[in-house]
C-alpha positions as CSV (number, residue, x, y, z in Angstrom):
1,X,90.1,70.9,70.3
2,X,90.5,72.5,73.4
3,X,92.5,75.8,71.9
4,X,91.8,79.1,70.8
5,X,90.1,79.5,67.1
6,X,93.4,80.7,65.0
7,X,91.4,84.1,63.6
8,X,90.7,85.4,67.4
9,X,94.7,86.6,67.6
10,X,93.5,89.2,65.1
11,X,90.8,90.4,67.4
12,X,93.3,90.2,70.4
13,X,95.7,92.6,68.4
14,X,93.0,94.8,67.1
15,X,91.7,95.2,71.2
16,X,95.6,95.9,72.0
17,X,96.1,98.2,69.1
18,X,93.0,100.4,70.4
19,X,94.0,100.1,73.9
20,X,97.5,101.5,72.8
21,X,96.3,104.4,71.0
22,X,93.9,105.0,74.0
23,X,97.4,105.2,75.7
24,X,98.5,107.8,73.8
25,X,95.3,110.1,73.9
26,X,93.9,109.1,70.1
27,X,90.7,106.8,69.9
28,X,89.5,105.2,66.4
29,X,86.7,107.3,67.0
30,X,88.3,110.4,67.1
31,X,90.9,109.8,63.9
32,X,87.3,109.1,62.0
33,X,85.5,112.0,63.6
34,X,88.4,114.1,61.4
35,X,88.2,112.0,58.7
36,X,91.1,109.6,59.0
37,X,90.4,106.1,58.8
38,X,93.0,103.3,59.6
39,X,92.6,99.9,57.4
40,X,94.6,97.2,57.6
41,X,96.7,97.0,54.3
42,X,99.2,93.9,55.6
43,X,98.6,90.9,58.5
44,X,100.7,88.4,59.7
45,X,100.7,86.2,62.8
46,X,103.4,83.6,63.7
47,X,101.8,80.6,66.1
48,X,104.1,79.6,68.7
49,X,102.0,77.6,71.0
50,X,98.4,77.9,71.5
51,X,96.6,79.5,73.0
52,X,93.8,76.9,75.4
53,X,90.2,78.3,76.7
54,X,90.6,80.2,80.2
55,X,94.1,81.2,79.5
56,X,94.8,85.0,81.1
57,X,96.6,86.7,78.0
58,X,98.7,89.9,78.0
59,X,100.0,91.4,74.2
60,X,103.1,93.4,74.0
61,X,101.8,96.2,71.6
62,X,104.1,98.9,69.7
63,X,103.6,101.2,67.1
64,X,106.4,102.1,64.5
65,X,105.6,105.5,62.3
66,X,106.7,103.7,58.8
67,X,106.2,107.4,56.9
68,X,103.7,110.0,56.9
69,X,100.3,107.8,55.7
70,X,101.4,104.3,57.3
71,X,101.9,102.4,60.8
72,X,103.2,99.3,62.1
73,X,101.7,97.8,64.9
74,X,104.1,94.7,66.4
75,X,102.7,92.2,69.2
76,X,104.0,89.7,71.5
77,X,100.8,87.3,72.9
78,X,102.0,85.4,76.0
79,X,100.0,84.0,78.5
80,X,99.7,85.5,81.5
81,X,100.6,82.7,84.1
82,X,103.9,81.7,82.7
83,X,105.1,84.4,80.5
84,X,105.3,81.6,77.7
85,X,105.0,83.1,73.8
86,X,101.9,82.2,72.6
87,X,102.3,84.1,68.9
88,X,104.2,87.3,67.7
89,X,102.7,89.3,65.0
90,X,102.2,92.7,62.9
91,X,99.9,94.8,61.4
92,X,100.1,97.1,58.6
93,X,97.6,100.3,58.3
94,X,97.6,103.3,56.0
95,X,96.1,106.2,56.6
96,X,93.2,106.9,54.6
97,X,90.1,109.9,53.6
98,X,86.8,108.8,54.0
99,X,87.1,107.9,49.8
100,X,90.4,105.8,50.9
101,X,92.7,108.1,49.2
102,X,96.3,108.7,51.4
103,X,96.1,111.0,54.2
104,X,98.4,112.4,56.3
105,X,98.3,111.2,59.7
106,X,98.0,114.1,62.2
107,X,101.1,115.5,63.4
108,X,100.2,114.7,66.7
109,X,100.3,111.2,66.1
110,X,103.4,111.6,64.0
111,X,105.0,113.1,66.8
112,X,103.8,110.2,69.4
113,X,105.1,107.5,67.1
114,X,108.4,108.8,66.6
């Protein structure tokens, strides 16, 4: 069909989500290496136009500190060229043990996203 499969936005906001943490100093990798672990709890995507093969993309990404276990990640897709919205979008994560019992997320972080 010419456009971008409809699952691949979540991939896109799951590469800008790291990227954004990496922004702040925190990797996936080190949350896990202290036993924090981030899972999606929530998802949604609103399709605006889509997004065709080749297209440059660039996501808006920003994180809201919803309370001391959760975050909200918000994204604006657009393509690159025109600066046209291609889809806006949210994810959802709590903040989990290695069991997936509640954590605390570091203050650090708290402290970043507020």
């Amino acid at each position: 069909m010419g456009i971008a499969y409809h699952a691949n936005y979540f991939i896109w906001f799951e590469v800008a989500r790291c990227d954004l943490l990496r922004a702040y100093g925190e990797t996936y990798r080190k949350l896990e290496t202290e036993g924090i672990y981030l899972p999606v709890v929530e998802a949604h995507c609103r399709y605006v136009l889509p997004a065709r093969y080749d297209d440059r993309l660039t996501i808006e990404t920003q994180a809201i500190l919803k309370s001391q276990v959760r975050i909200e990640f918000r994204y604006k897709l657009e393509r690159s060229e025109d600066q046209e919205s291609l889809a806006t979008g949210h994810t959802v994560h709590a903040s989990t043990d290695t069991h997936g019992k509640p954590k605390r997320l570091p203050k650090r972080l708290q402290t970043l996203l507020t």
